[in-house]
C-alpha positions in Angstrom: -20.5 25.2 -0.9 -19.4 23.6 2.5 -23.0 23.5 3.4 -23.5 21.2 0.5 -20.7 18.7 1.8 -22.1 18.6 5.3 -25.5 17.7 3.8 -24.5 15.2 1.4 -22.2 13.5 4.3 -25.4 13.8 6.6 -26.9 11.9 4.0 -24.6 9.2 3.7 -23.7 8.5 7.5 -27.5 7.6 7.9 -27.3 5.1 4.6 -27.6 1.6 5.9 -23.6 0.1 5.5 -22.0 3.0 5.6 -19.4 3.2 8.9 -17.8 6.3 8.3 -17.8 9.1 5.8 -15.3 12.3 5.2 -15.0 14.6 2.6 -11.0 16.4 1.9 -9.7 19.1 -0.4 -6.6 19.7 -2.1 -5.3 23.0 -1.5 -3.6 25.3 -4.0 -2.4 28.4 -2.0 -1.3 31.5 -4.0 -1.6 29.6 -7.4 1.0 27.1 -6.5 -0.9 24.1 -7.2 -0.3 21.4 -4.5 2.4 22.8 -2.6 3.1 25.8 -0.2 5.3 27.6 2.0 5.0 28.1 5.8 6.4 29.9 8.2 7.2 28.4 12.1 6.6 30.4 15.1 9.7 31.2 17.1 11.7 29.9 13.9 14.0 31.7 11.4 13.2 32.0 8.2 15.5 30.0 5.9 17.1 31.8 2.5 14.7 32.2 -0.3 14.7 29.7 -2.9 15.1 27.1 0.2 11.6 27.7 2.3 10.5 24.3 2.1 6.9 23.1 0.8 4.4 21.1 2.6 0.4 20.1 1.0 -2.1 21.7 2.2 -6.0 19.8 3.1 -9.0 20.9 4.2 -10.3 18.0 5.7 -13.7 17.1 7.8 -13.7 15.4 11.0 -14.6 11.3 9.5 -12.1 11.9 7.1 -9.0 10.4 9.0 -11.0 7.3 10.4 -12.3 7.0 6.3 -9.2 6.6 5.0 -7.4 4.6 8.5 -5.1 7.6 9.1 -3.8 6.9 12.6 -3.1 9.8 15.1 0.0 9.4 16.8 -0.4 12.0 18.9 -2.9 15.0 20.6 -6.4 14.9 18.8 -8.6 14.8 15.5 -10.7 17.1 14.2 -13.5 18.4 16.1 -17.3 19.3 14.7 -16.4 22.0 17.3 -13.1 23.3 14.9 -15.2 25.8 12.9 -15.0 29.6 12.1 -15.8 30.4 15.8 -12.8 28.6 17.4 -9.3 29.3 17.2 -7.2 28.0 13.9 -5.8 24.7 14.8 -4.4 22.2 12.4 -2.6 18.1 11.8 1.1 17.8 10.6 1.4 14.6 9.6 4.9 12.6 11.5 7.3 13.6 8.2 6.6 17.6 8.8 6.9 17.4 12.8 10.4 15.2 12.6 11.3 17.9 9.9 10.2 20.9 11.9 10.2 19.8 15.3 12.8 17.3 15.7 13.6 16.6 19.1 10.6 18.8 20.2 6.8 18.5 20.8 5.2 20.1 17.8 1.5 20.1 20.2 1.1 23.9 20.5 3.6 25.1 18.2 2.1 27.6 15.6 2.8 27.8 11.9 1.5 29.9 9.1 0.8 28.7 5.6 2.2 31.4 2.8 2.0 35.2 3.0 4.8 37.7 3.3 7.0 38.1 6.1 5.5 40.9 7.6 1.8 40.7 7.5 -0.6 44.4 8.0 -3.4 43.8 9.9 -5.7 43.1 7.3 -3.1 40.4 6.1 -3.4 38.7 9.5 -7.1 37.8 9.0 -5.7 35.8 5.5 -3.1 34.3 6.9 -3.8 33.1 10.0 -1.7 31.4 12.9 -2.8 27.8 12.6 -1.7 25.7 16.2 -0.6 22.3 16.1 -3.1 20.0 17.7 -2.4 16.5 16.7 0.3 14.4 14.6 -0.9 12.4 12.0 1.0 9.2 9.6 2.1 9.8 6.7 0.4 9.2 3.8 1.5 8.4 0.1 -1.0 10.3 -2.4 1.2 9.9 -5.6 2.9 6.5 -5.8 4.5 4.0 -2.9 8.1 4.8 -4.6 7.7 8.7 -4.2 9.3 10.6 -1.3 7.1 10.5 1.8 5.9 14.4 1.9 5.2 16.7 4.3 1.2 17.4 5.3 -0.9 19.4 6.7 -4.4 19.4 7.2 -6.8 21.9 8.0 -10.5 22.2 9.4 -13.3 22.0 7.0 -15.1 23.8 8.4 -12.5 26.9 8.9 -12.9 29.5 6.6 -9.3 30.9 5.4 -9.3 33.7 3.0 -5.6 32.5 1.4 -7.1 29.3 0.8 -8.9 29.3 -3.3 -11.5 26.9 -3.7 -10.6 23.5 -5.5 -12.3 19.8 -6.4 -13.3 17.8 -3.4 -13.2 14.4 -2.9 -15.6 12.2 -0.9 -14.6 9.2 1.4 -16.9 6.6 2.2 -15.9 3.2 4.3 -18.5 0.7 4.7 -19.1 -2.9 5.8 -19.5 -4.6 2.5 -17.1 -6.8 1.0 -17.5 -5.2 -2.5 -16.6 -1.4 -1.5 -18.0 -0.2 -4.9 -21.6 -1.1 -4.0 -21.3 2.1 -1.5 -21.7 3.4 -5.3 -25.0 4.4 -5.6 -25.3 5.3 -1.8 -22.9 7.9 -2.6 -24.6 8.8 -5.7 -28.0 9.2 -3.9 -26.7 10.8 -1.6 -25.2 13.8 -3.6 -28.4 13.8 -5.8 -30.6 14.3 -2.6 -28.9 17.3 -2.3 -28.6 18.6 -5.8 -29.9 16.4 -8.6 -27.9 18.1 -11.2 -24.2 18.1 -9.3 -21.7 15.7 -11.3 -20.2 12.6 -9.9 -16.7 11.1 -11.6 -13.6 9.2 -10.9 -15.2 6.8 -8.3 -12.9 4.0 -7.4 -12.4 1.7 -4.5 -9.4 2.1 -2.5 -8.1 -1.6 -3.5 -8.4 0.0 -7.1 -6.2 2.6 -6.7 -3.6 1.2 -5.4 -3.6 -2.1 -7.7 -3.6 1.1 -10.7 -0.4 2.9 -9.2 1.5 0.2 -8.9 0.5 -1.8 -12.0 3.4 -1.4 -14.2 5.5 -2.5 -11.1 3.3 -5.8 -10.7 4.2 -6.9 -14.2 8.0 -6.6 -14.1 7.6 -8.6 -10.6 5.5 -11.1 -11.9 7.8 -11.8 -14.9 10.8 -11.8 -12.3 9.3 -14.3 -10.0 8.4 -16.6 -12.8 11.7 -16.3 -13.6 13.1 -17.1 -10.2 10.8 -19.9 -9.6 11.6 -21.6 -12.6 15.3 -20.9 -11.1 14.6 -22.5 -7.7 12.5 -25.4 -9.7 15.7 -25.9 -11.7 18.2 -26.1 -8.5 15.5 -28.2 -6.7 15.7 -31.0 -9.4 19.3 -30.5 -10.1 20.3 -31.3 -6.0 18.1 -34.3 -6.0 19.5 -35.5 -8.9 23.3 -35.4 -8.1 22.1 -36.4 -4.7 20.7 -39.4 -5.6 23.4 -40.5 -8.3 25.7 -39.9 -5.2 23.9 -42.4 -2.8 23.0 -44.6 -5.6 26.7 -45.0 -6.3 27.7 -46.3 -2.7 25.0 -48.6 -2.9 28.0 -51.7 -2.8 29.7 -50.1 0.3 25.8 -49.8 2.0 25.8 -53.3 1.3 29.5 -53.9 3.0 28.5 -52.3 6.3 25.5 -53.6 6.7 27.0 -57.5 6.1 29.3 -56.5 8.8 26.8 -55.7 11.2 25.7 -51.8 10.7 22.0 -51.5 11.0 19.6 -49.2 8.9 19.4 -46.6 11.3 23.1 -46.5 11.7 23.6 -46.3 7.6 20.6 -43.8 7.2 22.4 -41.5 9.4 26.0 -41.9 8.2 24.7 -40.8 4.8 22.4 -37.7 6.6 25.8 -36.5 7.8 27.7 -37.0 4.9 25.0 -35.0 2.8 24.8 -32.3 5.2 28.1 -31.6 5.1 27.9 -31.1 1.6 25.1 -28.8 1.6 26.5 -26.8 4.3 29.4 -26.0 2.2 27.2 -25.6 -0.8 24.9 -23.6 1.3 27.5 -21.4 2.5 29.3 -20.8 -0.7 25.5 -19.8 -2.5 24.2 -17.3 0.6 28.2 -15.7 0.5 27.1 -15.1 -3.8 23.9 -14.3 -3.6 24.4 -11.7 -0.9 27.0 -10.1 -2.7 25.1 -10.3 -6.0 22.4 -8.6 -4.0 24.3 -5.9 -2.4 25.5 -5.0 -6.0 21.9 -5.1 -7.1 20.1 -3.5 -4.4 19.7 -0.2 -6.4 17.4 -1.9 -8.9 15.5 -4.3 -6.7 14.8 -1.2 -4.3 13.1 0.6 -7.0 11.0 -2.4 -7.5 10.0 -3.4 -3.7 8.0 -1.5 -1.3 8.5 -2.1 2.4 11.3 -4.8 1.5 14.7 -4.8 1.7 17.0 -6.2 -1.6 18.4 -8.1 1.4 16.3 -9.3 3.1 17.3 -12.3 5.7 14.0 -13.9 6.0 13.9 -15.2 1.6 17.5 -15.7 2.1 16.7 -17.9 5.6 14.2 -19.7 3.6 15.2 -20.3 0.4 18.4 -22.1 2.3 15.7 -24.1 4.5 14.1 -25.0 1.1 17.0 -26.4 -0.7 18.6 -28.2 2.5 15.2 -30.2 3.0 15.9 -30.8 -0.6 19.2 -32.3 -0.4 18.0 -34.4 2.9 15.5 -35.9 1.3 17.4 -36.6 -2.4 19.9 -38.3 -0.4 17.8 -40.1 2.1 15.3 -42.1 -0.3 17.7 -44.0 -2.3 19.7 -44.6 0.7 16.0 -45.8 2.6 16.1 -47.9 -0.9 19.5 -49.2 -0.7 19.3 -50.8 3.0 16.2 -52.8 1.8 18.2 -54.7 -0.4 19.8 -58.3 0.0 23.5 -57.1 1.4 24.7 -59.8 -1.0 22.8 -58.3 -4.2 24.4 -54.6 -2.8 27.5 -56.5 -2.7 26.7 -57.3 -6.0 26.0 -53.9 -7.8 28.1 -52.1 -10.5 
């Protein structure tokens, strides 16, 4: 079966558009679905019913540069990491700070399942894999789940443990529509083996904008919400603004018949405004912090990568409504030192 993959990803790294293509498998070791346990070299075992689980791949060398995988540290996978080198495997970061906190987990060696004493025909099935690069971590279920711990394995290493399971095939190309790669994928399988299946194909973009789609409607309705919020304060400070400077429209008029110039009057009245919002300012950030703090459990579940308090919307929602308040206050006044002092004199 592997020689199938390598010839369908021969195929498709000579297509015209395609930069890099990788194939990975989910492994299920001893029947337990997704998850397995390991044992570290040099390492006690911890009490049963608290061996912790990592995932298991098998995963070909384009695979990491596929899907944008950075290594942190030592190497990818080789062509030459086959059956007639030495086991080697990537942990991703989350199962080396686990493991190897403190330490360097290049060189280390781990073994997936098995019992704790292994007879020499065991040894052959489960093998001592060594550590040979660190890998990021990487969210397969949802951006809200716990980041898990990863390992992946050669391709092209043959591990008797390891049952055979679906694959999935990675293809990263240069057009701006990744779902034309589509029928370069399909042609490629089909030049191999007319009559193999092809399903769930879906652009990265795609899955992504699918796992968090529920998410992206509550948002949406909650910053329609909010900016109908900050529309609302926006109109409200430029209104009391303006009714205040409108009102002192007979003492503009005073102090400019007794000799105060427009620059002089335009800038009293940017003071006097800016103290205001400064206290207003300072009073709302004091609220809405707390009111954020108080809520951070909820907004947390809804925001990925962002913190409920985070000082850059506060920073500029405060920016927002202060340019608002300047400018409320400062076009009536602009309008109320154009006038005759005697009509400001005047006004009711």
């Amino acid at each position: 079966m592997e020689a199938f993959y390598d010839d369908v990803l021969r195929n498709l790294r000579a297509q015209p558009g395609v930069n890099v293509a990788g194939a990975v498998m989910p492994l299920p070791l001893s029947g337990n679905e997704w998850d397995t346990d390991y044992r570290l070299e040099g390492k006690p075992m911890p009490p049963p019913g608290e061996i912790p689980n990592t995932r298991i791949y098998r995963a070909t060398p384009g695979y990491l540069s596929a899907m944008q995988i950075p290594v942190l540290a030592g190497r990818a996978f080789l062509e030459s990491d086959n059956d007639s080198s030495l086991p080697v495997a990537l942990v991703s970061r989350e199962f080396a700070k686990r493991n190897y906190a403190g330490e360097d987990p290049l060189g280390r060696k781990f073994r997936l399942g098995g019992p704790s004493e292994l007879s020499s025909d065991e040894v052959k099935k489960y093998p001592w894999f060594t550590i040979v690069g660190v890998v990021g971590d990487v969210k397969h279920d949802s951006l809200e789940s716990e980041t898990p711990m990863e390992v992946y394995v050669p391709f092209a290493q043959h591990i008797a443990a390891i049952a055979l399971n679906y694959r999935m095939l990675i293809v990263r190309g240069d057009t701006a529509n990744p779902l034309t790669l589509t029928s370069l994928l399909r042609n490629s399988v089909f030049k191999v083996d007319k009559d193999q299946p092809i399903s769930a194909v879906q652009s990265m973009d795609q899955l992504v904008s699918d796992s968090v789609g529920s998410r992206r409607v509550s948002m949406s309705l909650l910053m329609t919400f909010a900016g109908l919020a900050l529309i609302l304060a926006v109109i409200g400070i430029y209104g009391v603004m303006s009714y205040a400077v409108t009102q002192r429209t007979q003492e503009i008029g005073i102090r400019m018949a007794l000799g105060a110039d427009r620059q002089q009057v335009m800038l009293m009245i940017a003071k006097q405004a800016f103290r205001l919002v400064a206290i207003g300012l300072g009073v709302g950030i004091a609220l809405a912090i707390a009111l954020a703090f108080g809520l951070s459990r909820v907004l947390a579940d809804q925001l990925f990568g962002v913190k409920a308090t985070d000082p850059a919307t506060f920073a500029g929602v405060s920016v927002l409504l202060a340019l608002v308040a300047l400018l409320a206050s400062g076009v009536p006044a602009r309008r109320a030192t154009r006038i005759n002092p005697v009509q400001a004199l005047r006004h009711e």
